[in-house]
N, C-alpha and C positions, 0 to 999 in steps of 0.2 A: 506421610505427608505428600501432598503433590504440588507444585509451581509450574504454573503457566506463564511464559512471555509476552509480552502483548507491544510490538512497535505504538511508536509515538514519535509522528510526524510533526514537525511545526514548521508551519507555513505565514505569510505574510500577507492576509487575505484572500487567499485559494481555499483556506481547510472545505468548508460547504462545499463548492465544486468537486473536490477532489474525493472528498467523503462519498458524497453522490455517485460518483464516477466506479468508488468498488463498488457502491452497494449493489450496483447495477453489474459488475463486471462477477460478482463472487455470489447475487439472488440473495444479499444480505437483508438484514435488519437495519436504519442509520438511527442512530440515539443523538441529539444535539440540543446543548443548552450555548445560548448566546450573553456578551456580556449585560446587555440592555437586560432580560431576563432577571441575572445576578446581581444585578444594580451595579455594576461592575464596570460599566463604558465609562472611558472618561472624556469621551466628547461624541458627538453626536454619528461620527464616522463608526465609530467602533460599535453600535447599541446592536449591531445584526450581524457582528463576527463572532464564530466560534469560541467559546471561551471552555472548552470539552464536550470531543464529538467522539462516537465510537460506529464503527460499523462490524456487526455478527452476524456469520451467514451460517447457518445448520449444518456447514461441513466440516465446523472447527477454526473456521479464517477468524481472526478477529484484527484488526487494526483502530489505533486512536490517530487524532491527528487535532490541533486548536492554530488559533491566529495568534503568533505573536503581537500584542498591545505597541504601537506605537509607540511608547516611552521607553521602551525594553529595546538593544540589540538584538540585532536580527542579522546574519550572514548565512544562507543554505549550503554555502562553500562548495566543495565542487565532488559529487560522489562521497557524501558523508556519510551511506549505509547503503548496501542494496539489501532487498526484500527478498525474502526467498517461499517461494508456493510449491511444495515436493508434493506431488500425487502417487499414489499407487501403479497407475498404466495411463501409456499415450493416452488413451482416451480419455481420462479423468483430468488433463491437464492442457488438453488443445484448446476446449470450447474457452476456460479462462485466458491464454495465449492470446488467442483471437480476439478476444474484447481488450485487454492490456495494450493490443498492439494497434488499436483502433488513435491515430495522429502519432505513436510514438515513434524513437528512433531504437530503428533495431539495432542491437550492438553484435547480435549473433544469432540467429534462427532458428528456431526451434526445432532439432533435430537429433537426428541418435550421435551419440558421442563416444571416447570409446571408456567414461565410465559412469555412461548413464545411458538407459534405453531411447531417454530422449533429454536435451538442455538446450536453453535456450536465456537470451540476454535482452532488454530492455529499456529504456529509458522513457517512462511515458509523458503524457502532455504537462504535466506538473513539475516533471523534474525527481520524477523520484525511478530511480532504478532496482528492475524487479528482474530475480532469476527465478527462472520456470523450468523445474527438472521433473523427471522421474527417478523414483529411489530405486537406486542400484541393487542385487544379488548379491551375492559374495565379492568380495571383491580380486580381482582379476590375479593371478599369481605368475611370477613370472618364469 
């Protein structure tokens, strides 16, 4: 048997933009059905917010993310998950860096560390915080 993870972001009128924003940062796929769609808005604000979006890129990224519905509680509170994108080598983890960090606030730099060849911390324009490492070798003995 195999199980795969998949985050699921919920936002409060961003999910589209933010969806967009990896599809573009990770060369995904975006899949989006809207509540208007599902018959599902219940007023006229809501007919073209996400009601289940996913974005899949060919590398194995996948992320979901929808709008919380107005009549629902909503709080994103403050650092309720960060996201984590581990590559193989520097190189396989800069060119996403670079687009993650396009308006964010960096929390840390993406840089070698001393138990990763490279890590690095993010908060990007959404509010979602993302770590960017490379996967470590054995690990360091003391």
């Amino acid at each position: 048997m195999s199980i795969k993870s998949t985050t699921h972001i919920n936002f409060r009128g961003d999910a589209r933009a933010a969806l967009e924003f990896y599809r573009d940062v990770f060369d995904g796929e975006l899949t989006v059905i809207t509540y208007g769609a599902m018959h599902a808005a219940k007023s006229p604000e809501e007919e073209e917010l996400i009601m289940w979006g996913q974005v899949t890129a060919p590398s194995g990224f996948a992320i979901m993310a929808f709008d919380v519905p107005a009549d629902r509680p909503y709080d994103k509170g403050i650092a309720p998950f960060f996201e984590s994108v581990r590559g193989e080598t520097v190189e396989d983890v800069t060119p996403i860096w670079e687009k993650l960090a396009d308006g964010a606030t960096v929390l840390q730099k993406l840089e070698p560390s001393p138990w990763a060849p490279a890590y690095g911390m993010l908060t990007d324009r959404f509010g979602v915080t993302w770590v960017v490492d490379v996967a470590a070798g054995a690990a360091p003995t003391e």
